[in-house]
C-alpha positions in Angstrom: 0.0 0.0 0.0 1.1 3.5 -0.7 0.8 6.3 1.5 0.5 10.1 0.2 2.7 12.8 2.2 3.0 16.4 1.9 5.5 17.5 -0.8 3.9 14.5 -3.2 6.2 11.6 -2.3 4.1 8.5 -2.8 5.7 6.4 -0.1 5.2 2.3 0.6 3.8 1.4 4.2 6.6 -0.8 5.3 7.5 -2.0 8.9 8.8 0.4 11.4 11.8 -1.4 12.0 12.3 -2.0 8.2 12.2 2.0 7.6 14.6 2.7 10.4 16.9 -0.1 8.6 16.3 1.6 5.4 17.4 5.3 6.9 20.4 3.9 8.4 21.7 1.8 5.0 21.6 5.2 3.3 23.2 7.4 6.2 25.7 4.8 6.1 26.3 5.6 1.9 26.4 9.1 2.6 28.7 9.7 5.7 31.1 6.9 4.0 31.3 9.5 1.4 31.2 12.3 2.6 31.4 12.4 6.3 29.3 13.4 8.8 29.4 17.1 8.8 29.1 17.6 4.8 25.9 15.5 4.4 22.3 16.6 5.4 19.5 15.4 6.5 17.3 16.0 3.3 20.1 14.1 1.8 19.5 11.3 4.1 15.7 11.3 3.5 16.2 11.5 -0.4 18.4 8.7 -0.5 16.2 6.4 1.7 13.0 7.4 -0.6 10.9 8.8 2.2 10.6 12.8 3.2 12.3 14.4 5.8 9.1 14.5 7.9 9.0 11.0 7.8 12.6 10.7 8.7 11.8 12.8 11.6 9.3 11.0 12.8 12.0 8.2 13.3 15.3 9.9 14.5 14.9 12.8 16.5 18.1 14.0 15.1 20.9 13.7 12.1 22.9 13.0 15.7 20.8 10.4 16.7 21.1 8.2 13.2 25.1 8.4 14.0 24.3 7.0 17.2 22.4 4.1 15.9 24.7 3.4 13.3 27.2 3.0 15.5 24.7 0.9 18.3 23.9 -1.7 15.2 27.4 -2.1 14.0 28.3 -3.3 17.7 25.1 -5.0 18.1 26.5 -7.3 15.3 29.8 -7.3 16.4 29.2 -8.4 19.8 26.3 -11.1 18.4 29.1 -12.7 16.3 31.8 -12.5 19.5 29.7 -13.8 21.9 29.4 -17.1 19.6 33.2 -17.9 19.9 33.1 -18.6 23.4 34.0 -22.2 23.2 36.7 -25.1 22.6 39.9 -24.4 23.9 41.6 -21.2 24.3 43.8 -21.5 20.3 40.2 -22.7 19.1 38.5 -19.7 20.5 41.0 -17.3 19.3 40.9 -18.3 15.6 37.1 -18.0 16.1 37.2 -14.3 17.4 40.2 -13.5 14.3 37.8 -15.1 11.4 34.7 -13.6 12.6 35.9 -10.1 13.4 37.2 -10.4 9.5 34.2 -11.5 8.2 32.4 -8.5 10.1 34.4 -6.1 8.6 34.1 -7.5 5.1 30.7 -7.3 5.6 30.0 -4.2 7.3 33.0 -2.1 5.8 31.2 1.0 4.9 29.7 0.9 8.7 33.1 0.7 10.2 34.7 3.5 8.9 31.4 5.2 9.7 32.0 3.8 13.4 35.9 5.1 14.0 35.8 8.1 11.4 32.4 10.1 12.5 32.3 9.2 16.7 34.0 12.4 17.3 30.3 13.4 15.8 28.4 12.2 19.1 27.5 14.1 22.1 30.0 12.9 25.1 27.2 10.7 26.8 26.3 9.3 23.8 30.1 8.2 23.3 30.8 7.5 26.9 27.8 4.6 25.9 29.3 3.7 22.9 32.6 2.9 24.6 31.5 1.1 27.5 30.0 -1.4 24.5 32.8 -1.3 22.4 34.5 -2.1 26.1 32.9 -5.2 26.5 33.9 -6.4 22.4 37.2 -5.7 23.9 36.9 -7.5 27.1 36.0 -10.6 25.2 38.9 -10.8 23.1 41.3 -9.7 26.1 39.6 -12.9 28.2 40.4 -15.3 25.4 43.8 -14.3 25.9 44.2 -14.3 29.4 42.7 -18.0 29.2 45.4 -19.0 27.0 48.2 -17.6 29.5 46.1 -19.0 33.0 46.2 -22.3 30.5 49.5 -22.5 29.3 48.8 -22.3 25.7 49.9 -18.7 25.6 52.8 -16.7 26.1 51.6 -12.7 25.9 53.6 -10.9 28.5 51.0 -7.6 28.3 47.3 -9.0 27.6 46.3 -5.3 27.1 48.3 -4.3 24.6 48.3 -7.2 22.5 44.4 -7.5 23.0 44.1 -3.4 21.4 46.6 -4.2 18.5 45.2 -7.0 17.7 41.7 -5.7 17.0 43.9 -2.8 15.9 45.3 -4.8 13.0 41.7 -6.4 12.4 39.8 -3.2 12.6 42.1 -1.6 10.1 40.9 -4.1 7.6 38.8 -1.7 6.4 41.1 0.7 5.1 42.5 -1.4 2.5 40.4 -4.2 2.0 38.6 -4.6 -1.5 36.1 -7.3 -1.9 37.1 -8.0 -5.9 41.4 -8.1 -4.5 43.1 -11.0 -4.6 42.4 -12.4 -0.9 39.0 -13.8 -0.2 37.9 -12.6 3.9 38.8 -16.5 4.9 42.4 -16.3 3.0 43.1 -13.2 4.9 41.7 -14.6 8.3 44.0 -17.6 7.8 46.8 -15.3 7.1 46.1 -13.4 10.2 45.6 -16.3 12.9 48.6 -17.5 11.5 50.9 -14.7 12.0 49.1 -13.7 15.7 49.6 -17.6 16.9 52.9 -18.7 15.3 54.8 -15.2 14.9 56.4 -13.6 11.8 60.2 -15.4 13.1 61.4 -18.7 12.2 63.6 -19.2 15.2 62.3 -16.8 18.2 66.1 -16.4 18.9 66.1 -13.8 16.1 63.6 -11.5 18.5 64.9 -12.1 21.5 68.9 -10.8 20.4 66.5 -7.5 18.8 68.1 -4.6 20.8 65.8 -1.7 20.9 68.0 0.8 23.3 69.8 0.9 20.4 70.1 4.9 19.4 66.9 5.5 16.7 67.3 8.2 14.8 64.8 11.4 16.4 61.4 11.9 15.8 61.2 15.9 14.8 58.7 18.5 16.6 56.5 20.1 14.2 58.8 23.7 15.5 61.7 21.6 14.0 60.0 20.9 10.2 58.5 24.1 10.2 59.0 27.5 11.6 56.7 29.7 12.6 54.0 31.2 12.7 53.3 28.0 10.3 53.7 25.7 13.3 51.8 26.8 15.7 49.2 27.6 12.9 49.4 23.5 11.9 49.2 22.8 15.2 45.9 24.2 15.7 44.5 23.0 12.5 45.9 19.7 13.4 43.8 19.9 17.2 40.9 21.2 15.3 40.3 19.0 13.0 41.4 15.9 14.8 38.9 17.0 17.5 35.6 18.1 15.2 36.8 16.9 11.7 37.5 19.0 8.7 33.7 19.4 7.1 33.1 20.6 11.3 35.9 22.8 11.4 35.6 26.5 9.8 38.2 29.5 8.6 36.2 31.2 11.3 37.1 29.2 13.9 40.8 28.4 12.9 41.0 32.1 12.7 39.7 33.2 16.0 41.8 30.1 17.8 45.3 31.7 16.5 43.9 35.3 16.7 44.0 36.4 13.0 41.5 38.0 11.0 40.2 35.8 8.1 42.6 37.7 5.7 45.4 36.8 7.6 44.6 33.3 7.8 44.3 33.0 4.4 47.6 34.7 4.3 49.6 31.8 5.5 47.9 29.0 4.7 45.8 29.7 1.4 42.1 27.7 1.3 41.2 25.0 4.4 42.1 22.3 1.8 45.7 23.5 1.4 46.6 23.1 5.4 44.8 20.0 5.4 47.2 18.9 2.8 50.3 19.9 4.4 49.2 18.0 7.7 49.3 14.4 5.5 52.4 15.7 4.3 54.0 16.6 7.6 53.3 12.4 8.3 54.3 10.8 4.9 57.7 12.9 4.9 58.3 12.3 8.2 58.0 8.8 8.2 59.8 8.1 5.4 62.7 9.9 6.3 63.0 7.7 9.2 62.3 4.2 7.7 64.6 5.3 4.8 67.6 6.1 7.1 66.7 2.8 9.6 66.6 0.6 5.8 70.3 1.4 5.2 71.5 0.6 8.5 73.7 -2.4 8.5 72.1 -4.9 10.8 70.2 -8.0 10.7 66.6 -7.7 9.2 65.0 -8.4 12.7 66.7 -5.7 14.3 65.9 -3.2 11.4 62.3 -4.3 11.6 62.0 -3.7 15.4 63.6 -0.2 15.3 61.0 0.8 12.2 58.1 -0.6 14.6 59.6 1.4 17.5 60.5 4.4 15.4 56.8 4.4 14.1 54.9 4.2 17.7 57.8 7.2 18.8 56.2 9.2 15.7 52.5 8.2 17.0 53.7 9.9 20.3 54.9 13.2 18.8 52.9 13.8 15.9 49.5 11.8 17.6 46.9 14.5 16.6 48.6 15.3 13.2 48.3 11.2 12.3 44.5 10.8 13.5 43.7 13.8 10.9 45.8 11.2 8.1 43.7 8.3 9.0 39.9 10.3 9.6 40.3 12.9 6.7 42.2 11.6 4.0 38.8 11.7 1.7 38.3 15.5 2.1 42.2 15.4 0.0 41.0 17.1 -3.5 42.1 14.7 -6.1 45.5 16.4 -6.7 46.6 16.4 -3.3 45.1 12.9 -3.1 47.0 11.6 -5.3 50.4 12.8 -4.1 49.8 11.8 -0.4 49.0 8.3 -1.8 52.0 7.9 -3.9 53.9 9.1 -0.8 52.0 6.8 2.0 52.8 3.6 -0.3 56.5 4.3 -0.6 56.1 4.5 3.7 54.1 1.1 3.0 57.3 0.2 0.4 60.0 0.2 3.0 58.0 -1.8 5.8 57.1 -4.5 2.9 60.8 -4.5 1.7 62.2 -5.7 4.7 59.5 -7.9 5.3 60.6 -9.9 2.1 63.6 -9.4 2.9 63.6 -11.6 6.0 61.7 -13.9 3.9 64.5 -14.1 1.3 66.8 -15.1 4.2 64.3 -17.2 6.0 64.3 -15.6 8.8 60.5 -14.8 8.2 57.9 -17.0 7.6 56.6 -17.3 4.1 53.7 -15.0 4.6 52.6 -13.0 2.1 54.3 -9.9 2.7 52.2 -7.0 1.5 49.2 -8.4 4.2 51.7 -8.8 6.7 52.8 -5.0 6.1 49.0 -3.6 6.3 48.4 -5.9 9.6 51.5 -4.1 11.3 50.1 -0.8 10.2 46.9 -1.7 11.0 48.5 -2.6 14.7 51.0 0.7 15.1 48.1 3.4 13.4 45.3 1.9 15.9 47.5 3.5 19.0 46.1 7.4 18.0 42.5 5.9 19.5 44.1 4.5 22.6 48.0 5.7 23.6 47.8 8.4 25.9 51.3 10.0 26.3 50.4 10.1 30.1 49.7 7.1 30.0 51.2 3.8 31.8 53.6 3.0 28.6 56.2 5.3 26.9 55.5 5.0 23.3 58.8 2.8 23.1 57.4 0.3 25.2 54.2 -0.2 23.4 56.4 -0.7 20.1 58.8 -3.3 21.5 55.0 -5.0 22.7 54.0 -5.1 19.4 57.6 -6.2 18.0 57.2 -9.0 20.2 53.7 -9.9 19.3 54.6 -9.8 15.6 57.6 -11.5 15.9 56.5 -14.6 18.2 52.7 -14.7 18.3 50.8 -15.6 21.3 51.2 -19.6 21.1 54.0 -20.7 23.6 56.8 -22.0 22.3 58.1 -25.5 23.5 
Protein backbone atom coordinates (compact mmCIF):
# COMPACT_ATOMS: atom_id res chain seq x y z
CA UNK A 1 0.00 0.00 0.00
CA UNK A 2 1.15 3.53 -0.75
CA UNK A 3 0.85 6.30 1.51
CA UNK A 4 0.46 10.14 0.20
CA UNK A 5 2.66 12.77 2.24
CA UNK A 6 2.98 16.42 1.92
CA UNK A 7 5.49 17.46 -0.80
CA UNK A 8 3.91 14.53 -3.18
CA UNK A 9 6.22 11.64 -2.29
CA UNK A 10 4.10 8.46 -2.83
CA UNK A 11 5.66 6.40 -0.06
CA UNK A 12 5.17 2.30 0.55
CA UNK A 13 3.84 1.42 4.15
CA UNK A 14 6.62 -0.77 5.29
CA UNK A 15 7.51 -2.02 8.89
CA UNK A 16 8.79 0.42 11.42
CA UNK A 17 11.79 -1.40 11.99
CA UNK A 18 12.30 -2.03 8.18
CA UNK A 19 12.23 2.00 7.62
CA UNK A 20 14.63 2.72 10.39
CA UNK A 21 16.89 -0.14 8.60
CA UNK A 22 16.35 1.58 5.40
CA UNK A 23 17.41 5.27 6.88
CA UNK A 24 20.40 3.88 8.45
CA UNK A 25 21.67 1.76 5.04
CA UNK A 26 21.58 5.21 3.31
CA UNK A 27 23.21 7.40 6.21
CA UNK A 28 25.71 4.82 6.11
CA UNK A 29 26.34 5.60 1.87
CA UNK A 30 26.38 9.12 2.60
CA UNK A 31 28.65 9.73 5.66
CA UNK A 32 31.12 6.94 4.01
CA UNK A 33 31.26 9.46 1.42
CA UNK A 34 31.20 12.29 2.59
CA UNK A 35 31.45 12.37 6.34
CA UNK A 36 29.26 13.45 8.75
CA UNK A 37 29.36 17.11 8.78
CA UNK A 38 29.13 17.64 4.82
CA UNK A 39 25.92 15.51 4.44
CA UNK A 40 22.30 16.55 5.38
CA UNK A 41 19.48 15.42 6.52
CA UNK A 42 17.31 15.95 3.26
CA UNK A 43 20.06 14.08 1.81
CA UNK A 44 19.54 11.28 4.09
CA UNK A 45 15.75 11.30 3.52
CA UNK A 46 16.23 11.51 -0.40
CA UNK A 47 18.36 8.70 -0.47
CA UNK A 48 16.24 6.37 1.71
CA UNK A 49 12.97 7.42 -0.55
CA UNK A 50 10.89 8.84 2.16
CA UNK A 51 10.62 12.77 3.18
CA UNK A 52 12.25 14.39 5.75
CA UNK A 53 9.05 14.52 7.93
CA UNK A 54 9.04 10.97 7.76
CA UNK A 55 12.57 10.68 8.71
CA UNK A 56 11.78 12.83 11.55
CA UNK A 57 9.31 11.04 12.82
CA UNK A 58 12.04 8.20 13.30
CA UNK A 59 15.31 9.92 14.48
CA UNK A 60 14.85 12.80 16.50
CA UNK A 61 18.08 13.97 15.11
CA UNK A 62 20.93 13.69 12.10
CA UNK A 63 22.87 12.99 15.68
CA UNK A 64 20.76 10.36 16.69
CA UNK A 65 21.09 8.17 13.17
CA UNK A 66 25.14 8.44 13.96
CA UNK A 67 24.28 6.97 17.23
CA UNK A 68 22.38 4.12 15.90
CA UNK A 69 24.66 3.44 13.34
CA UNK A 70 27.17 2.96 15.52
CA UNK A 71 24.74 0.87 18.26
CA UNK A 72 23.92 -1.66 15.16
CA UNK A 73 27.36 -2.11 13.98
CA UNK A 74 28.30 -3.30 17.71
CA UNK A 75 25.11 -4.98 18.11
CA UNK A 76 26.46 -7.26 15.25
CA UNK A 77 29.78 -7.33 16.36
CA UNK A 78 29.17 -8.38 19.77
CA UNK A 79 26.32 -11.14 18.42
CA UNK A 80 29.06 -12.69 16.33
CA UNK A 81 31.84 -12.49 19.46
CA UNK A 82 29.67 -13.75 21.91
CA UNK A 83 29.37 -17.06 19.59
CA UNK A 84 33.19 -17.86 19.90
CA UNK A 85 33.10 -18.59 23.39
CA UNK A 86 34.03 -22.22 23.19
CA UNK A 87 36.75 -25.06 22.64
CA UNK A 88 39.85 -24.39 23.92
CA UNK A 89 41.57 -21.17 24.33
CA UNK A 90 43.81 -21.52 20.32
CA UNK A 91 40.15 -22.74 19.06
CA UNK A 92 38.55 -19.67 20.51
CA UNK A 93 40.99 -17.29 19.30
CA UNK A 94 40.92 -18.27 15.62
CA UNK A 95 37.10 -18.00 16.11
CA UNK A 96 37.20 -14.26 17.40
CA UNK A 97 40.22 -13.52 14.27
CA UNK A 98 37.78 -15.14 11.40
CA UNK A 99 34.70 -13.55 12.57
CA UNK A 100 35.90 -10.09 13.39
CA UNK A 101 37.16 -10.35 9.48
CA UNK A 102 34.23 -11.52 8.25
CA UNK A 103 32.36 -8.45 10.11
CA UNK A 104 34.44 -6.09 8.60
CA UNK A 105 34.12 -7.47 5.13
CA UNK A 106 30.66 -7.33 5.63
CA UNK A 107 30.00 -4.21 7.34
CA UNK A 108 33.04 -2.11 5.77
CA UNK A 109 31.17 0.98 4.88
CA UNK A 110 29.66 0.92 8.73
CA UNK A 111 33.11 0.72 10.16
CA UNK A 112 34.73 3.50 8.85
CA UNK A 113 31.43 5.25 9.72
CA UNK A 114 31.95 3.79 13.42
CA UNK A 115 35.88 5.14 14.00
CA UNK A 116 35.80 8.12 11.39
CA UNK A 117 32.42 10.10 12.48
CA UNK A 118 32.28 9.22 16.66
CA UNK A 119 33.95 12.44 17.33
CA UNK A 120 30.32 13.44 15.84
CA UNK A 121 28.43 12.22 19.05
CA UNK A 122 27.54 14.08 22.06
CA UNK A 123 29.95 12.93 25.09
CA UNK A 124 27.17 10.73 26.80
CA UNK A 125 26.27 9.30 23.84
CA UNK A 126 30.09 8.23 23.27
CA UNK A 127 30.83 7.48 26.90
CA UNK A 128 27.84 4.62 25.85
CA UNK A 129 29.31 3.67 22.87
CA UNK A 130 32.62 2.88 24.63
CA UNK A 131 31.52 1.08 27.52
CA UNK A 132 30.01 -1.44 24.50
CA UNK A 133 32.83 -1.30 22.39
CA UNK A 134 34.52 -2.06 26.14
CA UNK A 135 32.94 -5.18 26.53
CA UNK A 136 33.87 -6.40 22.40
CA UNK A 137 37.20 -5.65 23.89
CA UNK A 138 36.90 -7.50 27.12
CA UNK A 139 35.97 -10.59 25.20
CA UNK A 140 38.86 -10.78 23.10
CA UNK A 141 41.32 -9.73 26.11
CA UNK A 142 39.64 -12.91 28.23
CA UNK A 143 40.43 -15.27 25.40
CA UNK A 144 43.82 -14.25 25.86
CA UNK A 145 44.18 -14.30 29.38
CA UNK A 146 42.75 -17.96 29.18
CA UNK A 147 45.38 -19.01 27.02
CA UNK A 148 48.18 -17.64 29.54
CA UNK A 149 46.10 -18.98 33.04
CA UNK A 150 46.19 -22.30 30.49
CA UNK A 151 49.49 -22.53 29.26
CA UNK A 152 48.77 -22.31 25.66
CA UNK A 153 49.85 -18.66 25.56
CA UNK A 154 52.77 -16.72 26.15
CA UNK A 155 51.61 -12.70 25.89
CA UNK A 156 53.59 -10.90 28.51
CA UNK A 157 51.05 -7.57 28.26
CA UNK A 158 47.33 -9.02 27.56
CA UNK A 159 46.34 -5.26 27.14
CA UNK A 160 48.29 -4.32 24.61
CA UNK A 161 48.32 -7.20 22.55
CA UNK A 162 44.36 -7.50 23.04
CA UNK A 163 44.11 -3.41 21.41
CA UNK A 164 46.55 -4.17 18.48
CA UNK A 165 45.22 -7.02 17.73
CA UNK A 166 41.69 -5.72 16.99
CA UNK A 167 43.87 -2.77 15.88
CA UNK A 168 45.26 -4.80 12.97
CA UNK A 169 41.71 -6.41 12.38
CA UNK A 170 39.79 -3.22 12.65
CA UNK A 171 42.09 -1.56 10.07
CA UNK A 172 40.95 -4.09 7.57
CA UNK A 173 38.82 -1.67 6.44
CA UNK A 174 41.07 0.71 5.14
CA UNK A 175 42.52 -1.43 2.52
CA UNK A 176 40.38 -4.23 1.99
CA UNK A 177 38.56 -4.56 -1.49
CA UNK A 178 36.06 -7.33 -1.86
CA UNK A 179 37.10 -7.99 -5.88
CA UNK A 180 41.41 -8.12 -4.48
CA UNK A 181 43.11 -11.02 -4.62
CA UNK A 182 42.41 -12.45 -0.90
CA UNK A 183 39.04 -13.80 -0.25
CA UNK A 184 37.90 -12.64 3.88
CA UNK A 185 38.79 -16.45 4.94
CA UNK A 186 42.39 -16.25 2.99
CA UNK A 187 43.05 -13.21 4.89
CA UNK A 188 41.65 -14.64 8.31
CA UNK A 189 44.00 -17.55 7.76
CA UNK A 190 46.82 -15.27 7.11
CA UNK A 191 46.14 -13.41 10.18
CA UNK A 192 45.62 -16.27 12.88
CA UNK A 193 48.56 -17.48 11.55
CA UNK A 194 50.90 -14.70 11.96
CA UNK A 195 49.11 -13.70 15.74
CA UNK A 196 49.64 -17.60 16.93
CA UNK A 197 52.86 -18.69 15.31
CA UNK A 198 54.83 -15.19 14.93
CA UNK A 199 56.38 -13.63 11.82
CA UNK A 200 60.16 -15.38 13.06
CA UNK A 201 61.38 -18.66 12.17
CA UNK A 202 63.60 -19.15 15.16
CA UNK A 203 62.27 -16.85 18.24
CA UNK A 204 66.06 -16.37 18.86
CA UNK A 205 66.08 -13.83 16.14
CA UNK A 206 63.56 -11.54 18.46
CA UNK A 207 64.93 -12.12 21.52
CA UNK A 208 68.90 -10.78 20.37
CA UNK A 209 66.45 -7.53 18.78
CA UNK A 210 68.05 -4.57 20.76
CA UNK A 211 65.85 -1.74 20.88
CA UNK A 212 68.05 0.80 23.34
CA UNK A 213 69.75 0.91 20.45
CA UNK A 214 70.07 4.87 19.44
CA UNK A 215 66.95 5.47 16.73
CA UNK A 216 67.26 8.21 14.84
CA UNK A 217 64.84 11.39 16.43
CA UNK A 218 61.41 11.85 15.78
CA UNK A 219 61.18 15.86 14.82
CA UNK A 220 58.74 18.50 16.60
CA UNK A 221 56.47 20.09 14.25
CA UNK A 222 58.77 23.71 15.48
CA UNK A 223 61.67 21.56 14.03
CA UNK A 224 59.96 20.89 10.20
CA UNK A 225 58.46 24.10 10.19
CA UNK A 226 58.97 27.50 11.57
CA UNK A 227 56.71 29.72 12.58
CA UNK A 228 54.01 31.23 12.72
CA UNK A 229 53.35 28.04 10.30
CA UNK A 230 53.66 25.66 13.31
CA UNK A 231 51.85 26.83 15.74
CA UNK A 232 49.24 27.60 12.87
CA UNK A 233 49.45 23.53 11.91
CA UNK A 234 49.17 22.84 15.21
CA UNK A 235 45.95 24.21 15.74
CA UNK A 236 44.55 22.99 12.50
CA UNK A 237 45.94 19.73 13.39
CA UNK A 238 43.77 19.90 17.20
CA UNK A 239 40.95 21.15 15.35
CA UNK A 240 40.33 19.02 12.97
CA UNK A 241 41.42 15.93 14.83
CA UNK A 242 38.88 16.99 17.46
CA UNK A 243 35.59 18.13 15.19
CA UNK A 244 36.80 16.89 11.69
CA UNK A 245 37.52 19.03 8.67
CA UNK A 246 33.69 19.38 7.05
CA UNK A 247 33.13 20.62 11.30
CA UNK A 248 35.90 22.84 11.41
CA UNK A 249 35.60 26.48 9.83
CA UNK A 250 38.24 29.49 8.64
CA UNK A 251 36.25 31.21 11.28
CA UNK A 252 37.11 29.15 13.92
CA UNK A 253 40.80 28.44 12.87
CA UNK A 254 41.02 32.05 12.69
CA UNK A 255 39.69 33.23 16.02
CA UNK A 256 41.78 30.11 17.77
CA UNK A 257 45.33 31.70 16.49
CA UNK A 258 43.93 35.32 16.70
CA UNK A 259 44.03 36.44 13.01
CA UNK A 260 41.47 38.03 11.04
CA UNK A 261 40.24 35.80 8.13
CA UNK A 262 42.63 37.66 5.66
CA UNK A 263 45.43 36.81 7.64
CA UNK A 264 44.63 33.34 7.83
CA UNK A 265 44.33 33.00 4.36
CA UNK A 266 47.62 34.68 4.27
CA UNK A 267 49.63 31.78 5.48
CA UNK A 268 47.93 28.97 4.69
CA UNK A 269 45.78 29.66 1.36
CA UNK A 270 42.11 27.69 1.26
CA UNK A 271 41.22 25.00 4.37
CA UNK A 272 42.14 22.30 1.76
CA UNK A 273 45.74 23.46 1.41
CA UNK A 274 46.57 23.10 5.36
CA UNK A 275 44.81 20.00 5.37
CA UNK A 276 47.22 18.87 2.79
CA UNK A 277 50.30 19.89 4.44
CA UNK A 278 49.18 18.03 7.72
CA UNK A 279 49.29 14.40 5.50
CA UNK A 280 52.41 15.70 4.34
CA UNK A 281 54.02 16.58 7.59
CA UNK A 282 53.31 12.44 8.29
CA UNK A 283 54.30 10.80 4.94
CA UNK A 284 57.66 12.86 4.95
CA UNK A 285 58.31 12.34 8.22
CA UNK A 286 57.96 8.81 8.18
CA UNK A 287 59.81 8.07 5.41
CA UNK A 288 62.71 9.88 6.26
CA UNK A 289 62.99 7.69 9.23
CA UNK A 290 62.32 4.23 7.74
CA UNK A 291 64.63 5.29 4.82
CA UNK A 292 67.64 6.06 7.15
CA UNK A 293 66.73 2.84 9.59
CA UNK A 294 66.65 0.61 5.84
CA UNK A 295 70.26 1.39 5.23
CA UNK A 296 71.50 0.62 8.49
CA UNK A 297 73.74 -2.44 8.52
CA UNK A 298 72.10 -4.90 10.84
CA UNK A 299 70.20 -8.04 10.65
CA UNK A 300 66.61 -7.70 9.15
CA UNK A 301 64.98 -8.45 12.71
CA UNK A 302 66.75 -5.70 14.28
CA UNK A 303 65.88 -3.20 11.43
CA UNK A 304 62.33 -4.25 11.56
CA UNK A 305 61.97 -3.69 15.40
CA UNK A 306 63.64 -0.22 15.31
CA UNK A 307 60.98 0.80 12.24
CA UNK A 308 58.10 -0.62 14.58
CA UNK A 309 59.60 1.43 17.55
CA UNK A 310 60.49 4.37 15.41
CA UNK A 311 56.85 4.43 14.06
CA UNK A 312 54.90 4.19 17.66
CA UNK A 313 57.77 7.20 18.80
CA UNK A 314 56.23 9.23 15.69
CA UNK A 315 52.50 8.25 16.98
CA UNK A 316 53.72 9.89 20.27
CA UNK A 317 54.95 13.17 18.77
CA UNK A 318 52.87 13.83 15.88
CA UNK A 319 49.53 11.81 17.59
CA UNK A 320 46.92 14.52 16.58
CA UNK A 321 48.57 15.32 13.19
CA UNK A 322 48.28 11.25 12.26
CA UNK A 323 44.48 10.85 13.51
CA UNK A 324 43.74 13.85 10.94
CA UNK A 325 45.82 11.22 8.11
CA UNK A 326 43.65 8.28 9.04
CA UNK A 327 39.86 10.32 9.64
CA UNK A 328 40.31 12.86 6.69
CA UNK A 329 42.16 11.64 4.04
CA UNK A 330 38.79 11.71 1.67
CA UNK A 331 38.30 15.49 2.06
CA UNK A 332 42.17 15.41 -0.03
CA UNK A 333 40.96 17.15 -3.54
CA UNK A 334 42.06 14.68 -6.13
CA UNK A 335 45.53 16.43 -6.68
CA UNK A 336 46.63 16.43 -3.28
CA UNK A 337 45.13 12.94 -3.14
CA UNK A 338 46.96 11.55 -5.31
CA UNK A 339 50.42 12.79 -4.10
CA UNK A 340 49.76 11.75 -0.45
CA UNK A 341 49.00 8.25 -1.82
CA UNK A 342 52.05 7.88 -3.88
CA UNK A 343 53.88 9.06 -0.75
CA UNK A 344 51.97 6.82 2.03
CA UNK A 345 52.75 3.59 -0.34
CA UNK A 346 56.53 4.34 -0.56
CA UNK A 347 56.08 4.48 3.73
CA UNK A 348 54.07 1.06 2.96
CA UNK A 349 57.30 0.16 0.36
CA UNK A 350 60.03 0.22 3.03
CA UNK A 351 58.01 -1.78 5.78
CA UNK A 352 57.09 -4.55 2.88
CA UNK A 353 60.83 -4.53 1.68
CA UNK A 354 62.16 -5.66 4.73
CA UNK A 355 59.51 -7.86 5.32
CA UNK A 356 60.57 -9.88 2.10
CA UNK A 357 63.55 -9.44 2.88
CA UNK A 358 63.64 -11.60 6.02
CA UNK A 359 61.75 -13.91 3.85
CA UNK A 360 64.50 -14.14 1.25
CA UNK A 361 66.81 -15.07 4.20
CA UNK A 362 64.26 -17.24 6.03
CA UNK A 363 64.28 -15.61 8.81
CA UNK A 364 60.47 -14.81 8.16
CA UNK A 365 57.93 -16.96 7.57
CA UNK A 366 56.57 -17.27 4.07
CA UNK A 367 53.69 -15.01 4.62
CA UNK A 368 52.56 -13.04 2.12
CA UNK A 369 54.31 -9.95 2.74
CA UNK A 370 52.18 -6.95 1.51
CA UNK A 371 49.17 -8.43 4.16
CA UNK A 372 51.68 -8.79 6.73
CA UNK A 373 52.76 -5.01 6.11
CA UNK A 374 48.95 -3.58 6.25
CA UNK A 375 48.41 -5.95 9.64
CA UNK A 376 51.45 -4.15 11.33
CA UNK A 377 50.14 -0.76 10.18
CA UNK A 378 46.92 -1.73 11.03
CA UNK A 379 48.49 -2.61 14.69
CA UNK A 380 51.04 0.69 15.07
CA UNK A 381 48.14 3.45 13.38
CA UNK A 382 45.34 1.92 15.92
CA UNK A 383 47.50 3.46 19.00
CA UNK A 384 46.06 7.43 18.04
CA UNK A 385 42.50 5.87 19.47
CA UNK A 386 44.08 4.50 22.65
CA UNK A 387 48.02 5.68 23.55
CA UNK A 388 47.81 8.40 25.88
CA UNK A 389 51.31 10.01 26.34
CA UNK A 390 50.37 10.08 30.07
CA UNK A 391 49.69 7.07 30.05
CA UNK A 392 51.19 3.78 31.80
CA UNK A 393 53.65 2.99 28.59
CA UNK A 394 56.16 5.33 26.87
CA UNK A 395 55.55 4.95 23.27
CA UNK A 396 58.80 2.81 23.13
CA UNK A 397 57.44 0.30 25.21
CA UNK A 398 54.22 -0.22 23.35
CA UNK A 399 56.37 -0.69 20.07
CA UNK A 400 58.84 -3.27 21.46
CA UNK A 401 54.97 -5.04 22.74
CA UNK A 402 53.96 -5.13 19.45
CA UNK A 403 57.59 -6.17 18.05
CA UNK A 404 57.24 -9.03 20.17
CA UNK A 405 53.72 -9.92 19.28
CA UNK A 406 54.59 -9.78 15.56
CA UNK A 407 57.62 -11.53 15.93
CA UNK A 408 56.52 -14.57 18.20
CA UNK A 409 52.68 -14.67 18.31
CA UNK A 410 50.82 -15.60 21.32
CA UNK A 411 51.18 -19.59 21.09
CA UNK A 412 53.99 -20.67 23.60
CA UNK A 413 56.76 -22.02 22.29
CA UNK A 414 58.10 -25.52 23.54
Amino acid sequence: MLNMESGGVRQERIAPERRRATILDAAVDLFEERGFNATTTAEIACAAGITKRTLYRYMGSKEQILFEIHERFLDRALAEALTTRSGSSVEQFAAVVRRHVNVVARYQKEIRVTFEEMKHLSSQRRDKLVQRRDEYESIVREVLESGVRHRSFDVPDVVVATKAILGALNDMYRWYRPAQEFEPDEIADLIIRLFSEGLTTDRSLSDECDVAVRLPDVRALEEIVSEPMAGIMRAVTDLFSRKGYHGTTTRELAEKLNLTKGALYYHIGHKGDVLFRTHQLVTEEGIRILSQLSNEDLPTPHVLTRMIVSHARVMHVHRAAIAVFLDEMRHLSPDYMSRIVERRDAYTALLEGIIAQGQRLEEFRPLDPHLVTLVLLGMLNSMYRWYRPDGPLPAEQIGAIMTRLLFCGVLRRT
